[in-house]
C-alpha positions as CSV (number, residue, x, y, z in Angstrom):
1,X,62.0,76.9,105.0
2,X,60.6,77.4,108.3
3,X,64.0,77.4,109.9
4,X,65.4,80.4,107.5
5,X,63.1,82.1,108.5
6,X,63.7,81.6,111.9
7,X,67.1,82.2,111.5
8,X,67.3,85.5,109.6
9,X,64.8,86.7,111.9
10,X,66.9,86.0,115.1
11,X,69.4,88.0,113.3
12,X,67.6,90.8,112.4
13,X,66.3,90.8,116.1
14,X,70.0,90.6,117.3
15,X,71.2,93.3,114.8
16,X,68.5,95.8,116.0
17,X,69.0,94.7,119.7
18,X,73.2,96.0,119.4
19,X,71.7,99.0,118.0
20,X,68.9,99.7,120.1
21,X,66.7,101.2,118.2
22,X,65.7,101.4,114.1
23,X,67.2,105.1,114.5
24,X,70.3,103.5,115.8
25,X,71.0,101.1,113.2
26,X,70.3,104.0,110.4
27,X,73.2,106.1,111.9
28,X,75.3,103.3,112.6
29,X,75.1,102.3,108.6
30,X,75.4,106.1,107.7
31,X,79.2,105.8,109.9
32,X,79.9,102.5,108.0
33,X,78.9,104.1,104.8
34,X,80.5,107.9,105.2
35,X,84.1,105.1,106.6
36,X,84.1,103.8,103.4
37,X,84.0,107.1,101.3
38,X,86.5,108.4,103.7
39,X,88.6,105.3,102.3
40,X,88.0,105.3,99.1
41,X,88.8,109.2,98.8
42,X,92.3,108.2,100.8
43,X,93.1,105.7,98.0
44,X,92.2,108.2,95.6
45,X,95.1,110.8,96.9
46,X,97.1,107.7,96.9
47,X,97.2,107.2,93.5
């Protein structure tokens, strides 16, 4: 147990180290999220 926890907080260091800061990481998932509407409207027009 205690080395879960370890690990999932390594990566939650290392995910808001690439990011920088909390601010960061919320506008880095608001890109992922608005790429995925943007494909999901594309398919849309496809069909």
């Amino acid at each position: 147990m205690k080395t879960l926890l370890a690990l999932v907080m390594s990566s939650f260091f290392v995910v808001l180290t690439g990011c920088n800061t909390v601010a960061g990481a919320g506008k880095d998932i608001e890109r992922g999220g608005e790429k995925v509407q943007d494909t999901a409207k594309d398919v849309q027009q496809k069909l």
